[in-house]
C-alpha positions as a Markdown table, in Angstrom:
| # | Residue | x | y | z |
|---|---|---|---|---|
| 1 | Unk | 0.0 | 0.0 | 0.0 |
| 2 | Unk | 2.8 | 2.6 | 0.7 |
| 3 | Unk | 4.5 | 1.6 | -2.6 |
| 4 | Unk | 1.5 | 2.6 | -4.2 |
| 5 | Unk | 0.7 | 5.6 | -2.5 |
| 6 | Unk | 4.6 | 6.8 | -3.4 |
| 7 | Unk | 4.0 | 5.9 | -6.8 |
| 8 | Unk | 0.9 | 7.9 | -6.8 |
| 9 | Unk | 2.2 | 11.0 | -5.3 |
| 10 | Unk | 5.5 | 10.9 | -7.9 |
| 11 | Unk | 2.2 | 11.1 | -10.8 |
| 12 | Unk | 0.9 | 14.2 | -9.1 |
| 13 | Unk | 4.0 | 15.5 | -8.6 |
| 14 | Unk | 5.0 | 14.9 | -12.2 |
| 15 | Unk | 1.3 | 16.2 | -13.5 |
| 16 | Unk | 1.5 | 19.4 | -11.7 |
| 17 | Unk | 5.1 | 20.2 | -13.2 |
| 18 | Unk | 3.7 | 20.0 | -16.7 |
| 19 | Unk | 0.8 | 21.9 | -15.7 |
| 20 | Unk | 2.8 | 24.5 | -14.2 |
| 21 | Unk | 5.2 | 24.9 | -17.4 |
| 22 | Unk | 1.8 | 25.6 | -19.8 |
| 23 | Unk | 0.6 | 27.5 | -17.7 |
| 24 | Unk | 4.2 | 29.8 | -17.9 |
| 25 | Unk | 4.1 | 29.2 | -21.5 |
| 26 | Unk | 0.4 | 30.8 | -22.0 |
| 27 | Unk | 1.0 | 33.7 | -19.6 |
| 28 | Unk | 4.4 | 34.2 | -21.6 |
| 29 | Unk | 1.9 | 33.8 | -25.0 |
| 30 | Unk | -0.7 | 36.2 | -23.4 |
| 31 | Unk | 2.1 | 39.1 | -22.2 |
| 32 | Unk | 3.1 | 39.3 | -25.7 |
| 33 | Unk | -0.5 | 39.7 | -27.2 |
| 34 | Unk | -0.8 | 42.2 | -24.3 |
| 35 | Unk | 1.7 | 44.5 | -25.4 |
| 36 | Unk | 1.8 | 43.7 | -29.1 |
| 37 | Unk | 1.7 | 46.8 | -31.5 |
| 38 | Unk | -0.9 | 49.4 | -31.0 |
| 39 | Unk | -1.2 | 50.2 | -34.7 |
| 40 | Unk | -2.4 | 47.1 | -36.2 |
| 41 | Unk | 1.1 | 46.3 | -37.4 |
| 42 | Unk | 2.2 | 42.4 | -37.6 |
| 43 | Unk | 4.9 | 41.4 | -34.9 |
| 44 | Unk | 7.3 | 39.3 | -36.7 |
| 45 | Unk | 7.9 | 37.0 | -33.6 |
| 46 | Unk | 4.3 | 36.7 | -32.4 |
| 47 | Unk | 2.8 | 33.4 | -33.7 |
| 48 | Unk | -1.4 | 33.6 | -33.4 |
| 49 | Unk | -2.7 | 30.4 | -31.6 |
| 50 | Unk | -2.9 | 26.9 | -33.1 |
């Protein structure tokens, strides 16, 4: 039982890392369409969603 329950926490553990990094990436994403160009003007780095 506790090799299970260590084995189960090491998941969540695991899941919430990923989770965390996309959630860094979308804030990352979202700052850029935040402060893109006021005139209407293409950024050449910004990439629109997929």
């Amino acid at each position: 039982m506790e090799l299970f329950y260590t084995i189960f926490m090491v998941i969540i553990f695991i899941v919430a890392i990923m989770l965390s990094y996309k959630t860094l990436q979308f804030t990352k994403t979202m700052w850029k369409f935040k402060n893109r160009k006021k005139d209407g003007s293409e950024d050449k780095d910004f990439k629109y969603f997929d």
